[in-house]
N, C-alpha and C positions, 0 to 999 in steps of 0.2 A: 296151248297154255290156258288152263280154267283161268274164270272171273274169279275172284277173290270172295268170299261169302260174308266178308263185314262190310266188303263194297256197295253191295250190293241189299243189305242190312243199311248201311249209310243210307243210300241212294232213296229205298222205302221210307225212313224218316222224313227225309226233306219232304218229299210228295206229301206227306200227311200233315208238315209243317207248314206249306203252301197251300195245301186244302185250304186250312185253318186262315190262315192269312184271305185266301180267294173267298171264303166264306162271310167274313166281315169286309171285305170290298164288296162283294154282291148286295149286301145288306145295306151297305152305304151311297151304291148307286141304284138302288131300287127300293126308295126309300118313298113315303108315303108322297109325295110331290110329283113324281113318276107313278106310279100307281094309281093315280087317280088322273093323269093328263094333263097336271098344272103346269108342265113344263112346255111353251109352245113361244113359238115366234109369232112375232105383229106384224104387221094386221091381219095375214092370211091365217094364224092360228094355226101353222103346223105343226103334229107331235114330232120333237124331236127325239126323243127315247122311247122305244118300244118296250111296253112292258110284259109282253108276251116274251121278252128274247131272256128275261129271267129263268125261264124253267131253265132250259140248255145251262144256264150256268149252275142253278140250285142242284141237277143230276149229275153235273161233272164234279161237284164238290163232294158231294155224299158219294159215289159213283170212287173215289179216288179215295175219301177215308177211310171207307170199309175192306172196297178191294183191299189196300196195302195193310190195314191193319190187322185184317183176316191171314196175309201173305205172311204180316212180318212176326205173325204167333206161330205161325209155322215152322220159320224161320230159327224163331228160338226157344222149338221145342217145344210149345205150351201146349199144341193136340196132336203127339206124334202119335197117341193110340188111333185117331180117327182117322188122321193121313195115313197110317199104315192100309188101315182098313179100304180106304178108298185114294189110293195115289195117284192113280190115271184120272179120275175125278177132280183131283182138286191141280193137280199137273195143266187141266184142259182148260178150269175155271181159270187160275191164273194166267194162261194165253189171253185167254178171252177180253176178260177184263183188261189186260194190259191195251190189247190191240183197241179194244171199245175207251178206253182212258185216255188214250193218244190221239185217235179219230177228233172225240170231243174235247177236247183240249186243242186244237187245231181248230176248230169250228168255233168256240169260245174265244179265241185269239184274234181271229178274223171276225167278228161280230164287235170285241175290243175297239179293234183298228179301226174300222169302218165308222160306231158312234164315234171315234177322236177325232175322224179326221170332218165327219160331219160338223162336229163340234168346236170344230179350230177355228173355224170362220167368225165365229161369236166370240169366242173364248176369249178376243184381242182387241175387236174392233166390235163394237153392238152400241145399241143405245136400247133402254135408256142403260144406264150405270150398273144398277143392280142385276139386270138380266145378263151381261157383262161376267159379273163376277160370279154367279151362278153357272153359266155356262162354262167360265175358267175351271169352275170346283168340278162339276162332273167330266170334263176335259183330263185333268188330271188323274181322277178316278181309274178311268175309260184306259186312258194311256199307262198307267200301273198295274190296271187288269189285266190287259195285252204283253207287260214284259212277265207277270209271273205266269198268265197261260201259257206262255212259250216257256217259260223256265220246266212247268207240268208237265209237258209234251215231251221236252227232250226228254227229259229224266222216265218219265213212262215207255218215250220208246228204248231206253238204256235197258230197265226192266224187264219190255216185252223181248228183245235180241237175247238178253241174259236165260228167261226163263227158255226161250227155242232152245240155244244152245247147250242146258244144260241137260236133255238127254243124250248128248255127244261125251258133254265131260261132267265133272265134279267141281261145282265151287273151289 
């Protein structure tokens, strides 16, 4: 029995909805305080967010909007002159990206996890007050990043199984 072809149309929206979404969370946890290393514990002064760990998120987000939106004109028809022309081509591109989508959505997920749970220890108990509640706000962040990178992943590996599949069957 095929996948259903609006399912699977569905399925491409969200990811590109969650992009969007993962896009302004990235933006709000790597925000200019991070960026420059103001965020650090006393008195040893360690950086608690790396702001190197922004690309992986910055490539997963663009990385996931283009792929699917490239996927989902396909889908409905908007370059079937081109896909005709090169089907094995964009058949192979959409593997790819699916498989490299899910990878780093899984990698982003676990980089997520990892600052919240760093970040828990502050986020509840810290002194003084204000680093407290800073540490609460990027806690939160961190731990919203992590439910929508997984929500990314499935649905990208839904995608990647679909697009295998469907040289077997027909949506």
């Amino acid at each position: 029995m095929g996948l259903n072809r609006g399912f699977i149309v569905a399925v491409r929206i969200m990811i590109i909805l969650i992009s969007m979404i993962e896009l302004a969370l990235t933006a709000s946890i790597f925000d200019f305080i991070v960026n420059y290393g103001k965020f650090y514990t006393l008195p040893d002064e360690k950086i608690l967010i790396e702001k190197n760990r922004a690309s992986f998120f910055y490539f997963t987000v663009i990385l996931a909007f283009v792929s699917q939106t490239v996927a989902l004109s396909s889908h409905l028809h908007l370059t079937i002159l081109v896909k005709e022309q090169r089907k094995v081509l964009f058949e192979w591109l959409e593997v790819i990206s699916a498989m490299v989508l899910t990878v780093m959505a899984i990698v982003c997920c676990t980089i997520s996890m990892n600052n919240a749970a760093n970040l828990s220890k502050f986020a509840f108990n810290a002194e003084p007050r204000a680093f407290q509640q800073a540490a609460l706000w990027y806690y939160t962040r961190f731990y919203a990043s992590a439910v929508f990178w997984t929500m990314q992943a499935a649905l990208s590996a839904v995608v990647f199984l679909a697009t295998l599949l469907r040289r077997r069957t027909i949506y």
